[in-house]
C-alpha atoms as a printed R data frame, in Angstrom:
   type eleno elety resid chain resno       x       y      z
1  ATOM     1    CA   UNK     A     1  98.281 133.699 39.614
2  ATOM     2    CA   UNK     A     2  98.905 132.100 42.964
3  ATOM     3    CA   UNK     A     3  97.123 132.637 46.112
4  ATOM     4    CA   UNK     A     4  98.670 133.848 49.348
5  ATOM     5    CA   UNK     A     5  99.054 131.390 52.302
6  ATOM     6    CA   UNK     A     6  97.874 132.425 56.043
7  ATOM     7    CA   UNK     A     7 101.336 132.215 57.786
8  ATOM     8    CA   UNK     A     8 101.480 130.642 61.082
9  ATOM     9    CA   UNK     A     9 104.097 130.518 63.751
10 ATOM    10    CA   UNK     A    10 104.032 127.460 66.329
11 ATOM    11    CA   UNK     A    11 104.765 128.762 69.681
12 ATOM    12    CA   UNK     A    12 103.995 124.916 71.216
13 ATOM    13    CA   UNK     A    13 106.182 123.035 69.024
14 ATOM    14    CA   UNK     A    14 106.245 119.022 70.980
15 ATOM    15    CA   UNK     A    15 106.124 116.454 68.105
16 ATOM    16    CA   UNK     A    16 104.614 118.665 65.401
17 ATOM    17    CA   UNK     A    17 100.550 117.969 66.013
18 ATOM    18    CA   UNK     A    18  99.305 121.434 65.663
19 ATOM    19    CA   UNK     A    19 102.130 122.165 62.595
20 ATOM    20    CA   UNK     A    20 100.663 118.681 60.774
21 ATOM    21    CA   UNK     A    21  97.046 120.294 61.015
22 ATOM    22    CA   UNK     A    22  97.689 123.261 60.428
23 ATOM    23    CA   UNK     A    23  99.824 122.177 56.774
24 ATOM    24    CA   UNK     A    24  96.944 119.744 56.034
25 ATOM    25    CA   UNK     A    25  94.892 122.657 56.325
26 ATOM    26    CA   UNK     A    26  97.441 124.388 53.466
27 ATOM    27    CA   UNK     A    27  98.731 127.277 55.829
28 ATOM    28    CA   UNK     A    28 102.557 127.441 55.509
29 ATOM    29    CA   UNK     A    29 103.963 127.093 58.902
30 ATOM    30    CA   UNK     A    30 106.899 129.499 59.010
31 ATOM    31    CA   UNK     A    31 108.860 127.986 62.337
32 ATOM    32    CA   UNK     A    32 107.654 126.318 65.861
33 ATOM    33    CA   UNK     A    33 109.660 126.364 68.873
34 ATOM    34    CA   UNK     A    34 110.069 123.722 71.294
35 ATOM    35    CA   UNK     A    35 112.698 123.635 74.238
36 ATOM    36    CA   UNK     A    36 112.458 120.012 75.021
37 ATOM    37    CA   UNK     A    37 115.124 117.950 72.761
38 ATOM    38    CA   UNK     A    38 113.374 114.354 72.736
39 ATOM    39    CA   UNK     A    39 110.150 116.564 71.225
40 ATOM    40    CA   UNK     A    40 112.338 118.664 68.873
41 ATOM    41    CA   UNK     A    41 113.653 115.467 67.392
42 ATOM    42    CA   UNK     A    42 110.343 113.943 66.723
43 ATOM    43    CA   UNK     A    43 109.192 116.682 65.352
44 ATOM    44    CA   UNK     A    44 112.176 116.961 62.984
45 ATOM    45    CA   UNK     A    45 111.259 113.434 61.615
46 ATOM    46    CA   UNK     A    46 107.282 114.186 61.089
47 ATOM    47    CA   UNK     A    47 107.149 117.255 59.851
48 ATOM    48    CA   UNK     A    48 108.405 117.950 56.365
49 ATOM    49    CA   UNK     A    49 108.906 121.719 56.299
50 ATOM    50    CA   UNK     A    50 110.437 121.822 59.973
51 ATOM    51    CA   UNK     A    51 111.338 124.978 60.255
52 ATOM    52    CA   UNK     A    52 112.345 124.081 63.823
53 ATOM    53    CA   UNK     A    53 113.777 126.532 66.506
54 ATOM    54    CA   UNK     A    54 115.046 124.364 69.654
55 ATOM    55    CA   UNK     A    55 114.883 127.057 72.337
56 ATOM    56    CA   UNK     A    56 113.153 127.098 75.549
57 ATOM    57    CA   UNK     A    57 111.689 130.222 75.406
58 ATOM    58    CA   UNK     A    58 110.112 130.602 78.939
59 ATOM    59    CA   UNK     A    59 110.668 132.921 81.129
């Protein structure tokens, strides 16, 4: 029998800080936006699971 995961979505992307935490703290992060590119691709290499969309998503 397996347990269910909280599911979180990282609105604040940069170089994958809160998506680290929040996998350490066994919640599957299902995607994180970030619109800069230099952040994006740091995040790419630290996060394992980088579910990563690379969008700028202000207004």
């Amino acid at each position: 029998m397996s347990i269910d995961r909280y599911k979180v979505l990282d609105l604040t992307g940069g170089i994958g800080g809160f998506s680290l935490a929040f996998e350490q703290a066994e919640f599957d992060v299902v995607c994180a936006i970030e619109g800069d590119s230099q952040n994006a691709d740091i995040y790419k290499s630290l996060v394992r699971n980088n579910n990563l969309l690379e969008e700028n998503i202000l207004i």
